[in-house]
PQR file with spaces between the fields and no chain letter, atoms N, CA, C, O and H, PARSE charges and radii, in Angstrom:
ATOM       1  N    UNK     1     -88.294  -45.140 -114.019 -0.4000 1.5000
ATOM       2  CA   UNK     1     -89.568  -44.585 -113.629 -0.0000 2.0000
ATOM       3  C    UNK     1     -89.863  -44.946 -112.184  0.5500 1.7000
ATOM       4  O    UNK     1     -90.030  -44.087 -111.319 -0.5500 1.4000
ATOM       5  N    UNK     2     -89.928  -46.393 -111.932 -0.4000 1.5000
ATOM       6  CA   UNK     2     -89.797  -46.714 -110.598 -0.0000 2.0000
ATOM       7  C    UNK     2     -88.974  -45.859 -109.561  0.5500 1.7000
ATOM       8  O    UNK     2     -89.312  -45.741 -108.382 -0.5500 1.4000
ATOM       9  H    UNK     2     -89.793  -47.091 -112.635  0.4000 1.0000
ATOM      10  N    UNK     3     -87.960  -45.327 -110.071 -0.4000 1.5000
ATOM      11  CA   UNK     3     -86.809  -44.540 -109.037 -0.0000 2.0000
ATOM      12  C    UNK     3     -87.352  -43.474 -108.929  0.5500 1.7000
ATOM      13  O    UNK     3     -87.429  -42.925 -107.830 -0.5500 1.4000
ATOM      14  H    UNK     3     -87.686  -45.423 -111.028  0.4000 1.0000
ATOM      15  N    UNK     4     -87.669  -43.133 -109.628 -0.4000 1.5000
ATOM      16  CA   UNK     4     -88.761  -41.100 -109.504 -0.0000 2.0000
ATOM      17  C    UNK     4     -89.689  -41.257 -108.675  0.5500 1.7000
ATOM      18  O    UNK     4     -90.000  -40.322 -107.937 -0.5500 1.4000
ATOM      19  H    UNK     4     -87.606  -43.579 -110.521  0.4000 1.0000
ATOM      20  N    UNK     5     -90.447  -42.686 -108.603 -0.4000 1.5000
ATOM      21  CA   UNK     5     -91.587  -42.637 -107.643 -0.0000 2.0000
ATOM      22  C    UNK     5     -91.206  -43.315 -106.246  0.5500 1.7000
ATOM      23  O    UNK     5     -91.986  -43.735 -105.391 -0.5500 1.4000
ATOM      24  H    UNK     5     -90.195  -43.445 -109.202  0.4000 1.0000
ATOM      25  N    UNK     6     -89.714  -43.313 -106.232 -0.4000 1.5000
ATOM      26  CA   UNK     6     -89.344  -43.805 -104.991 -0.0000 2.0000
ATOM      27  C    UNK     6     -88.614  -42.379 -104.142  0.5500 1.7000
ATOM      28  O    UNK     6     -88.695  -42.096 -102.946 -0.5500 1.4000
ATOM      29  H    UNK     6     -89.081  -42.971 -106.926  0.4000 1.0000
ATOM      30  N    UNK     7     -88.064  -41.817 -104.997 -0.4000 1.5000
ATOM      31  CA   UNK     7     -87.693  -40.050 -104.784 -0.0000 2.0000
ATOM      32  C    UNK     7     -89.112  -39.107 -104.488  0.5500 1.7000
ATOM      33  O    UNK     7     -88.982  -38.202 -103.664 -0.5500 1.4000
ATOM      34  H    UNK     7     -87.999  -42.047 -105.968  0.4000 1.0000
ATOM      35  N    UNK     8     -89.906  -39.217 -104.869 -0.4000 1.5000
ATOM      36  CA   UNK     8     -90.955  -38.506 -104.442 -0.0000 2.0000
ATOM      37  C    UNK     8     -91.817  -38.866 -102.889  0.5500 1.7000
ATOM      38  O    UNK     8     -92.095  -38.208 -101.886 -0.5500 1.4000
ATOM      39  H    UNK     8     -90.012  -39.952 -105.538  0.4000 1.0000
ATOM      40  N    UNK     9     -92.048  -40.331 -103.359 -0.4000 1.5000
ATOM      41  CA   UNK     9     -92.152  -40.694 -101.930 -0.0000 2.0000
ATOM      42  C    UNK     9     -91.623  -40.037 -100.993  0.5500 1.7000
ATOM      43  O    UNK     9     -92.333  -39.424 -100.196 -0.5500 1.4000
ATOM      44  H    UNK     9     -91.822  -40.866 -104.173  0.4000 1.0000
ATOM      45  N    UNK    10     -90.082  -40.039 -100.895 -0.4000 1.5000
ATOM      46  CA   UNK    10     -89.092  -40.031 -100.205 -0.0000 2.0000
ATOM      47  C    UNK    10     -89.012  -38.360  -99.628  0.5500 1.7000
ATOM      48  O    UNK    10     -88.724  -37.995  -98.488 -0.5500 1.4000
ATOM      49  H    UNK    10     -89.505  -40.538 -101.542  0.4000 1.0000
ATOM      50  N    UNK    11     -89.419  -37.382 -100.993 -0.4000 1.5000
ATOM      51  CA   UNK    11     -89.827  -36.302 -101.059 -0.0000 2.0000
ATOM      52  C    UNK    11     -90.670  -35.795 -100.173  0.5500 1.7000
ATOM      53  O    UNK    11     -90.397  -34.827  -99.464 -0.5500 1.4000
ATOM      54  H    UNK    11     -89.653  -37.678 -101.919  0.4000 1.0000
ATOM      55  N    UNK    12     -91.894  -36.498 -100.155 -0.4000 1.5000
ATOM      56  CA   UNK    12     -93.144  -36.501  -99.755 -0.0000 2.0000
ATOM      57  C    UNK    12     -92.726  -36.885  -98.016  0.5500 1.7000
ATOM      58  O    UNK    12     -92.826  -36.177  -97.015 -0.5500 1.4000
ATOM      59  H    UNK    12     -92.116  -37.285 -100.731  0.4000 1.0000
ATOM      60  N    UNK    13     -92.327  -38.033  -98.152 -0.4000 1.5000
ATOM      61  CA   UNK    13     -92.226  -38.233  -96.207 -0.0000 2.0000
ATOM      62  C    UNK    13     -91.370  -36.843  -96.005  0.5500 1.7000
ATOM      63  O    UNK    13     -92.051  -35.968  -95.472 -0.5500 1.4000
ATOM      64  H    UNK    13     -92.245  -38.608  -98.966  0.4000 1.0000
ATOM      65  N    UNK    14     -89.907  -36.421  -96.343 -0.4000 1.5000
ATOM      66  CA   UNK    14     -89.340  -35.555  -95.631 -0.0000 2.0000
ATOM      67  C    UNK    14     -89.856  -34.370  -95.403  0.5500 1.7000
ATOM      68  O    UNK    14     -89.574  -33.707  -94.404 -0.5500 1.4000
ATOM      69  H    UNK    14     -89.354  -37.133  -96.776  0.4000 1.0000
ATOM      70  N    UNK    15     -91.003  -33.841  -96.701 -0.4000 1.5000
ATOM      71  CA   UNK    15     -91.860  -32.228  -96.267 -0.0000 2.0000
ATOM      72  C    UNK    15     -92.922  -32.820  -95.047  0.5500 1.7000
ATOM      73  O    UNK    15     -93.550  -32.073  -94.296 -0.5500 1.4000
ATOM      74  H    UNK    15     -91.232  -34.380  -97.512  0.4000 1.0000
ATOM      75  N    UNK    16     -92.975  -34.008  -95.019 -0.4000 1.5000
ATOM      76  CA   UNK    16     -94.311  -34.229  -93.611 -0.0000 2.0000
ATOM      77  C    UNK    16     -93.832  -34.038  -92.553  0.5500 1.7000
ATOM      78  O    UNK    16     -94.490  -33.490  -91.669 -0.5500 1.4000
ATOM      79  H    UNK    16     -92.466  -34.615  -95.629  0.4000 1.0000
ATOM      80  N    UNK    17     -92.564  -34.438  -92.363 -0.4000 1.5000
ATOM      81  CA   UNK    17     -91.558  -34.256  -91.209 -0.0000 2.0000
ATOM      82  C    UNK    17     -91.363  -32.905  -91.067  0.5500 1.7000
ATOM      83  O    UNK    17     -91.629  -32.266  -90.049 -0.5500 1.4000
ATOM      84  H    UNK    17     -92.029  -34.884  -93.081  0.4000 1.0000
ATOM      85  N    UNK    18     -90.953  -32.519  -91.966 -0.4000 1.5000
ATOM      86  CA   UNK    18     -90.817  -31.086  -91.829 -0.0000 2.0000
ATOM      87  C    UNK    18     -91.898  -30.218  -91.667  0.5500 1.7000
ATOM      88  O    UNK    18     -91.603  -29.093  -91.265 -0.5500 1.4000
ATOM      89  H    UNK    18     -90.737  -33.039  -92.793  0.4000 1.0000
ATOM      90  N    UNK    19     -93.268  -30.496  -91.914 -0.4000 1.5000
ATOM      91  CA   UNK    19     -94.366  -29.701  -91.708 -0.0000 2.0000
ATOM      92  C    UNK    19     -94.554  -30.650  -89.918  0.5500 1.7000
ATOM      93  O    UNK    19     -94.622  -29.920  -88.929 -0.5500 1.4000
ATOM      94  H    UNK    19     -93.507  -31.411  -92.241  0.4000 1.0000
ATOM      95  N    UNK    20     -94.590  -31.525  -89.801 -0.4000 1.5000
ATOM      96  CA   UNK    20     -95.194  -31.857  -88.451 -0.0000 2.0000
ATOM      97  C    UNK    20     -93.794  -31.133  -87.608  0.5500 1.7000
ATOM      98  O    UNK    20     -94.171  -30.564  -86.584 -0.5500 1.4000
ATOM      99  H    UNK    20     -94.535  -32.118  -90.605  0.4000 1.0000
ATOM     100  N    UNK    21     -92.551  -31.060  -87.794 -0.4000 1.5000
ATOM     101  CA   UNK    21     -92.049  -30.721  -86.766 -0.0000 2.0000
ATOM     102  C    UNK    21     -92.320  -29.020  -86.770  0.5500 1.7000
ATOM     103  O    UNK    21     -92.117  -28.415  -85.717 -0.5500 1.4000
ATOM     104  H    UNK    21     -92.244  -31.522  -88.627  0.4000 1.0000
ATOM     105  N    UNK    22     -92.630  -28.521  -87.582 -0.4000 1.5000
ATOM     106  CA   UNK    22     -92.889  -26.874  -87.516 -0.0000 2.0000
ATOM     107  C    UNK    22     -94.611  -26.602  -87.336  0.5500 1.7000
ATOM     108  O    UNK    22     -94.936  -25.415  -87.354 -0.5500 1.4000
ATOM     109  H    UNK    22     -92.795  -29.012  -88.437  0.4000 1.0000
ATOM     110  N    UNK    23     -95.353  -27.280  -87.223 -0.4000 1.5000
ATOM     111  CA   UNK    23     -96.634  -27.438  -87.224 -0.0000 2.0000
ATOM     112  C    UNK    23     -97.049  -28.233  -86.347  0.5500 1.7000
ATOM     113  O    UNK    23     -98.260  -28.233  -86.127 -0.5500 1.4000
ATOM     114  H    UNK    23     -95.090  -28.245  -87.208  0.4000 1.0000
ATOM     115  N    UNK    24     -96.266  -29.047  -85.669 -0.4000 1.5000
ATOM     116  CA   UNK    24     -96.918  -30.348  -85.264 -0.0000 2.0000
ATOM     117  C    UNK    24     -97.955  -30.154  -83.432  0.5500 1.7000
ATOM     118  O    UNK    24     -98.945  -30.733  -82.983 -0.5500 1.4000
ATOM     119  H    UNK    24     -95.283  -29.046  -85.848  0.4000 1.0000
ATOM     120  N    UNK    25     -97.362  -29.439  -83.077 -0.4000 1.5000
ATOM     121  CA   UNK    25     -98.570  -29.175  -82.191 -0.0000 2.0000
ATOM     122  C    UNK    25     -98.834  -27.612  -82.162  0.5500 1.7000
ATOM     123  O    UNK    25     -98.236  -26.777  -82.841 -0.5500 1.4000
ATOM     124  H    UNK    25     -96.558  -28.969  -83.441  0.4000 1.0000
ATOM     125  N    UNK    26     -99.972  -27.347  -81.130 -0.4000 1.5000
ATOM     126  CA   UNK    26    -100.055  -25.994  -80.885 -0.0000 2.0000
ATOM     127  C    UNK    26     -99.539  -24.995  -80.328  0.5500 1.7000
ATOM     128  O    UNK    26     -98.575  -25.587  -79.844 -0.5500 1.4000
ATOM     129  H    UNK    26    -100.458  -28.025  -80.578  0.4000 1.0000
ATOM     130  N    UNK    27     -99.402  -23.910  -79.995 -0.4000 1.5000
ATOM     131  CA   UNK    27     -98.625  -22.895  -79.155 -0.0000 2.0000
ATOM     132  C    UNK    27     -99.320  -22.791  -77.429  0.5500 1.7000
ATOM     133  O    UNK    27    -100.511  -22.643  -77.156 -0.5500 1.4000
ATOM     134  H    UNK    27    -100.185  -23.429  -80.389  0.4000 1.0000
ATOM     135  N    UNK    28     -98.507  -22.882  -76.739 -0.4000 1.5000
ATOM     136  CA   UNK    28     -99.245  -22.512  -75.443 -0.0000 2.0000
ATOM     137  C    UNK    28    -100.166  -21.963  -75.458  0.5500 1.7000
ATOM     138  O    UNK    28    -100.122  -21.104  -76.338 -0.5500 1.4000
ATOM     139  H    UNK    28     -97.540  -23.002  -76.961  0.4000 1.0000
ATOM     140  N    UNK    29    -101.511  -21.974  -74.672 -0.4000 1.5000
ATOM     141  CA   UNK    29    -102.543  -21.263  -74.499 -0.0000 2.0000
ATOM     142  C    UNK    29    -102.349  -19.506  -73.902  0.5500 1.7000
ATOM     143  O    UNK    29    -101.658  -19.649  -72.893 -0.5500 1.4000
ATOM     144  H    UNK    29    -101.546  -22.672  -73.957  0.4000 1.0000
ATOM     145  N    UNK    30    -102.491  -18.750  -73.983 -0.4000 1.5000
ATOM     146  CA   UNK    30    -102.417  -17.206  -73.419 -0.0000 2.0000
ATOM     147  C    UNK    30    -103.398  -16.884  -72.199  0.5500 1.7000
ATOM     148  O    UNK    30    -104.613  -16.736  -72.332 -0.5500 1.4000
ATOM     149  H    UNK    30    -103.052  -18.634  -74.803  0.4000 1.0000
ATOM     150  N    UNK    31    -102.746  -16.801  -71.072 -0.4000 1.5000
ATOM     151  CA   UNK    31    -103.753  -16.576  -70.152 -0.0000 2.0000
ATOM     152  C    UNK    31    -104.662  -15.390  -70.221  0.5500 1.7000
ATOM     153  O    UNK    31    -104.045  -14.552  -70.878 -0.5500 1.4000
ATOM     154  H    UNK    31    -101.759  -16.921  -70.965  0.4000 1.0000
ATOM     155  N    UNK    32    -106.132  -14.774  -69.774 -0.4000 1.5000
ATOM     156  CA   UNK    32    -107.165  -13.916  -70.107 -0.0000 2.0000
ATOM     157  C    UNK    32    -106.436  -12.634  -69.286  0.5500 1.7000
ATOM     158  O    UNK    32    -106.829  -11.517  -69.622 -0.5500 1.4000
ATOM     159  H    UNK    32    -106.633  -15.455  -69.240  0.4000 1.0000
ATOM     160  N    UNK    33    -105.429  -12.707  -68.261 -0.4000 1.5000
ATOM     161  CA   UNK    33    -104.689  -11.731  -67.306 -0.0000 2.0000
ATOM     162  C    UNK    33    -103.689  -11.371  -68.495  0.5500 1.7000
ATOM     163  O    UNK    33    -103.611  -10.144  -68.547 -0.5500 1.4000
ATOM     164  H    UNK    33    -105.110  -13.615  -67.988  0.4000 1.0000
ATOM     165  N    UNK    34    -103.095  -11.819  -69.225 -0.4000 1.5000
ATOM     166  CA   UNK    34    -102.259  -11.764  -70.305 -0.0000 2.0000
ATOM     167  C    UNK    34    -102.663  -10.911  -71.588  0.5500 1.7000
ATOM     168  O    UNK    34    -102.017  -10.621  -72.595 -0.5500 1.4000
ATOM     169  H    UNK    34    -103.158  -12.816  -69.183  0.4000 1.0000
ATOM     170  N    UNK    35    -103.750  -10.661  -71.254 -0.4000 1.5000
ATOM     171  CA   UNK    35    -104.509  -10.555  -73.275 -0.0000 2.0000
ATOM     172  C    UNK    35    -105.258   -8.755  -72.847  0.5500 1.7000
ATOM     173  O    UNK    35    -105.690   -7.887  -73.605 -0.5500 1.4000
ATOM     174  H    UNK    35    -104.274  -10.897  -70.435  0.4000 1.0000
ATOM     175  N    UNK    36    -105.141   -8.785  -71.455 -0.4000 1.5000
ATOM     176  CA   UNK    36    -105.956   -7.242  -70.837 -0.0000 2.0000
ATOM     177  C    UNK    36    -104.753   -6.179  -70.639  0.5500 1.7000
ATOM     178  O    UNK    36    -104.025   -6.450  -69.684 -0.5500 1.4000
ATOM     179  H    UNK    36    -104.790   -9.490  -70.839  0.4000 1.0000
ATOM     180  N    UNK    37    -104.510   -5.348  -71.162 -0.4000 1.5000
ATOM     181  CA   UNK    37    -103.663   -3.901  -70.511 -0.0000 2.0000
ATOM     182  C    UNK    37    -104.707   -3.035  -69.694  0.5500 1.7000
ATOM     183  O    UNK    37    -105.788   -2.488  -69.911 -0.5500 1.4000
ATOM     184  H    UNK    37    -105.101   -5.128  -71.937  0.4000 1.0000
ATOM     185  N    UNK    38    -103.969   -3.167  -68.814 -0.4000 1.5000
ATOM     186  CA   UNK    38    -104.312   -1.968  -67.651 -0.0000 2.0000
ATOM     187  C    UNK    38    -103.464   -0.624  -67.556  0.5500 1.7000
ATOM     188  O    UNK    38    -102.264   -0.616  -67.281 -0.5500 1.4000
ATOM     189  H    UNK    38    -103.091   -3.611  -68.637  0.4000 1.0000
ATOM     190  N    UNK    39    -104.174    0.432  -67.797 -0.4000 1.5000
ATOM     191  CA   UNK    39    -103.728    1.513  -67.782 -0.0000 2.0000
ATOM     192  C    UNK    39    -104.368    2.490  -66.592  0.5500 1.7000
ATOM     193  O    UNK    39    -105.586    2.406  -66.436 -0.5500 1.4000
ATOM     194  H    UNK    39    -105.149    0.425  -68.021  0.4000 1.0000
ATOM     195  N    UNK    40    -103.458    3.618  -65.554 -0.4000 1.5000
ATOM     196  CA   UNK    40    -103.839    4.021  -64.836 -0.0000 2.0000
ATOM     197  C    UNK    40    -104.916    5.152  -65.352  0.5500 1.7000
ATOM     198  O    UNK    40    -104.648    5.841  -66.336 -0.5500 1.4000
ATOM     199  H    UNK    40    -102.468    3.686  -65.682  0.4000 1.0000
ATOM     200  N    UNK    41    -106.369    5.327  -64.501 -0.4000 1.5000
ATOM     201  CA   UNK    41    -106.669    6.558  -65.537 -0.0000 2.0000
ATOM     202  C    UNK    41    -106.647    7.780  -65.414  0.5500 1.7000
ATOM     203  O    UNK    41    -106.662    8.192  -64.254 -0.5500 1.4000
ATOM     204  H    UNK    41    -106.586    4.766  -63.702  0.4000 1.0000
ATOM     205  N    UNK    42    -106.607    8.689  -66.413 -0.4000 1.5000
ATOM     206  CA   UNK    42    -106.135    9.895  -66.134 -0.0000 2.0000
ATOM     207  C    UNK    42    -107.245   10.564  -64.997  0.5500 1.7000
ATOM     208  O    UNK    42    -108.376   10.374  -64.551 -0.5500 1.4000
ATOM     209  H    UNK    42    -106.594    8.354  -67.355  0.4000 1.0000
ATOM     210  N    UNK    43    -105.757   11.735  -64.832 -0.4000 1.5000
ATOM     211  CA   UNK    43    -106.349   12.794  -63.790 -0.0000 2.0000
ATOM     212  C    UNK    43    -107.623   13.905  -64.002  0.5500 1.7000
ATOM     213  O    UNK    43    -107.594   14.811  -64.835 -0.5500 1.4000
ATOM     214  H    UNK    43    -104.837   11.889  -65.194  0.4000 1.0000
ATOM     215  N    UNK    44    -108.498   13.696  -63.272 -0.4000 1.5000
ATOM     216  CA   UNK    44    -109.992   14.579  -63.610 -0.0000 2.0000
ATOM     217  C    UNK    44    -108.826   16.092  -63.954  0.5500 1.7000
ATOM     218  O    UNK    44    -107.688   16.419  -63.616 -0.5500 1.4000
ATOM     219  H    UNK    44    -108.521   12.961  -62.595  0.4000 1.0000
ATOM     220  N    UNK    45    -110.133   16.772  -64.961 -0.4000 1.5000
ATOM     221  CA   UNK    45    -109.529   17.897  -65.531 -0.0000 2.0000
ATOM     222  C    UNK    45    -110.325   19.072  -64.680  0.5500 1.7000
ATOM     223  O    UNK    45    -111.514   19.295  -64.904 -0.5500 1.4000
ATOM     224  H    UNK    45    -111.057   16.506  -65.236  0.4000 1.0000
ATOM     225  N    UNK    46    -109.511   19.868  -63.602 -0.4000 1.5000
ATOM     226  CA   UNK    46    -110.368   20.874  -62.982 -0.0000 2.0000
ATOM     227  C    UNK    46    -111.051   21.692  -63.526  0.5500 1.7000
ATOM     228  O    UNK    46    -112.043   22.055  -62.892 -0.5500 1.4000
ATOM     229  H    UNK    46    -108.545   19.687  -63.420  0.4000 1.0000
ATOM     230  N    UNK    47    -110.883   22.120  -64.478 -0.4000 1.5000
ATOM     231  CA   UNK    47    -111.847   23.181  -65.665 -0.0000 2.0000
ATOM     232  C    UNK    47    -112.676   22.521  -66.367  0.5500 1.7000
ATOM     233  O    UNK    47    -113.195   23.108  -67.316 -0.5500 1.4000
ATOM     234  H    UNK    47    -110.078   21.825  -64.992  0.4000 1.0000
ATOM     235  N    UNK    48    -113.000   21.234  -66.120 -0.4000 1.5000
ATOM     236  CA   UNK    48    -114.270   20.524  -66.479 -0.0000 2.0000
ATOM     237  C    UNK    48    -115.495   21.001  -65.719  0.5500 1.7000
ATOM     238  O    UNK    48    -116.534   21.463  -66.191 -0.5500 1.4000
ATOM     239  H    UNK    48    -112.578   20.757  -65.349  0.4000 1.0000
ATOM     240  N    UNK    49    -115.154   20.789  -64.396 -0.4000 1.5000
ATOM     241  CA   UNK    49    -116.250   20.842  -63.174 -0.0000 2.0000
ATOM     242  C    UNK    49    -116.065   21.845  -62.521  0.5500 1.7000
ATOM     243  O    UNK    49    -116.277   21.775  -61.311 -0.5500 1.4000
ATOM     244  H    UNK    49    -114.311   20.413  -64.012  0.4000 1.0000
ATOM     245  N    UNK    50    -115.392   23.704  -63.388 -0.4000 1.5000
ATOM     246  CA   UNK    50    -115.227   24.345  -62.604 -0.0000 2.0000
ATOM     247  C    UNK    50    -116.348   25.791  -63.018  0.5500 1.7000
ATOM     248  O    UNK    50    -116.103   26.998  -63.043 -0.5500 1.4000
ATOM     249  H    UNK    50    -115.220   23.761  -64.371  0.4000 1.0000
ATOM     250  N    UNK    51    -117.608   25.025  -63.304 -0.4000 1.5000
ATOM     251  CA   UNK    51    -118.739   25.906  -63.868 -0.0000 2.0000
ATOM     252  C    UNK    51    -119.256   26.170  -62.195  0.5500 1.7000
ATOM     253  O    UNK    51    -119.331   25.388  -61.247 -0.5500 1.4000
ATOM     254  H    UNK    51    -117.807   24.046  -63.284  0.4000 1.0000
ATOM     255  N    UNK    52    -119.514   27.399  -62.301 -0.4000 1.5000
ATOM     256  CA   UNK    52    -120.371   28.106  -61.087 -0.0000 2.0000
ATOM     257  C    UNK    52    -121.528   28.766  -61.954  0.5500 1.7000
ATOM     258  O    UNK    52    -121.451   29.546  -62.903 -0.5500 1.4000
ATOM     259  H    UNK    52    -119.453   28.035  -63.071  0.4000 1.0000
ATOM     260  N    UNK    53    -122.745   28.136  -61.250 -0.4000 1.5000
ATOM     261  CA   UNK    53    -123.888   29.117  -62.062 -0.0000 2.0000
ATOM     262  C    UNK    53    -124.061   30.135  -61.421  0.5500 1.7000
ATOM     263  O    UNK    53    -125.150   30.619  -61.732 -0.5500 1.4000
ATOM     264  H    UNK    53    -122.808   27.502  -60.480  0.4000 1.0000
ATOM     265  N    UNK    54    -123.564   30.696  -60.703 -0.4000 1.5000
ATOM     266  CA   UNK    54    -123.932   32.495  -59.990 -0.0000 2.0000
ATOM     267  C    UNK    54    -123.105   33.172  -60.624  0.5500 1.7000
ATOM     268  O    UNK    54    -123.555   34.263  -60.973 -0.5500 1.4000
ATOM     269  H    UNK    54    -122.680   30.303  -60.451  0.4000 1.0000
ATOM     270  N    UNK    55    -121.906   32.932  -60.962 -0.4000 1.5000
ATOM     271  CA   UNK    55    -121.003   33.541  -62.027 -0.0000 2.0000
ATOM     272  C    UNK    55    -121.474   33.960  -63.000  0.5500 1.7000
ATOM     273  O    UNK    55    -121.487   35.189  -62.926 -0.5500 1.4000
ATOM     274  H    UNK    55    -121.541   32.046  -60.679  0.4000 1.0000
ATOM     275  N    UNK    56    -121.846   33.644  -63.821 -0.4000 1.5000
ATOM     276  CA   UNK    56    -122.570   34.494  -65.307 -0.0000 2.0000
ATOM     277  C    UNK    56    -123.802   35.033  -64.751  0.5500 1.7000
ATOM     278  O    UNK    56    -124.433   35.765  -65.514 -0.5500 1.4000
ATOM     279  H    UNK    56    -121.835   32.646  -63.881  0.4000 1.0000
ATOM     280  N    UNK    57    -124.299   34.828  -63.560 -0.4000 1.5000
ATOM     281  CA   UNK    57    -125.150   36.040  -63.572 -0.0000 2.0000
ATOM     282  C    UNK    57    -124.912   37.090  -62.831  0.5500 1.7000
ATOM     283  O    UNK    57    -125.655   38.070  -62.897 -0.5500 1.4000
ATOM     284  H    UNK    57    -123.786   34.233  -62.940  0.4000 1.0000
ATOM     285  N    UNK    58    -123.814   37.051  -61.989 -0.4000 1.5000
ATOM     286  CA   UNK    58    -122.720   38.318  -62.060 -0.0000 2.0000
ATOM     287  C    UNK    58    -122.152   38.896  -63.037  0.5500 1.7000
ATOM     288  O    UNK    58    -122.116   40.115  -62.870 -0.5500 1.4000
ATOM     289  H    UNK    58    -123.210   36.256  -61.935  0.4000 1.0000
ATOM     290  N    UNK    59    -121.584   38.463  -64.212 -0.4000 1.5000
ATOM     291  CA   UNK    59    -120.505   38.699  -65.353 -0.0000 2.0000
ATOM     292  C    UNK    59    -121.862   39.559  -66.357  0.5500 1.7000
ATOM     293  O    UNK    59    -121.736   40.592  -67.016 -0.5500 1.4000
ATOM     294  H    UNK    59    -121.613   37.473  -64.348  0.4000 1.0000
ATOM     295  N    UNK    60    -122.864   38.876  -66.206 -0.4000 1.5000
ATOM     296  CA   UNK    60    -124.124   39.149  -67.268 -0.0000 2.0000
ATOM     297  C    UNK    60    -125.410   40.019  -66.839  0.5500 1.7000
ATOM     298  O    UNK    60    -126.096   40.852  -67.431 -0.5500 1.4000
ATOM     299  H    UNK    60    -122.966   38.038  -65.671  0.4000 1.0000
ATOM     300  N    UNK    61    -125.431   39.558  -65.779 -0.4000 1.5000
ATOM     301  CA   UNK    61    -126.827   40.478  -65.489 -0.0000 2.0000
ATOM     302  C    UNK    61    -126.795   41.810  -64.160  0.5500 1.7000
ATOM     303  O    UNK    61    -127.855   42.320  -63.795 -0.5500 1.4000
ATOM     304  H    UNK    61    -124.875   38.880  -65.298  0.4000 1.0000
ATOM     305  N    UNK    62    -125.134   42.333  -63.417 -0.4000 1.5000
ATOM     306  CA   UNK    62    -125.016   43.300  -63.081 -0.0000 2.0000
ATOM     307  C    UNK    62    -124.391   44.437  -64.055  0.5500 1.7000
ATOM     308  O    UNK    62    -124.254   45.591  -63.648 -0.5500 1.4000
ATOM     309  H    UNK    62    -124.273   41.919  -63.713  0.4000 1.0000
């Protein structure tokens, strides 16, 4: 009985080792330049801003 609780022990230290060496500290910090994508932005669409208001009242009211 004594030997089972000397195997577990033994058990017990090697998963701590094994959790502190896979756990045991943190991961580098991520810089805030790191964490942002920059994308160029798109090109204005000419048929957005290509309303003339004298136009429909040519097209409509001659």
């Amino acid at each position: 009985m004594r030997e089972s609780r000397e195997n577990e022990a033994t058990d017990k230290d090697t998963a701590a080792a094994a959790r502190h060496a896979r756990f045991g500290r943190l991961p580098e910090p991520v810089r805030a330049e790191d964490m942002v994508e920059e994308r160029p932005a798109t090109a204005p669409d000419p048929a957005r801003h290509a309303y003339d208001p004298d136009e429909w009242m040519v097209r409509y009211c001659l």
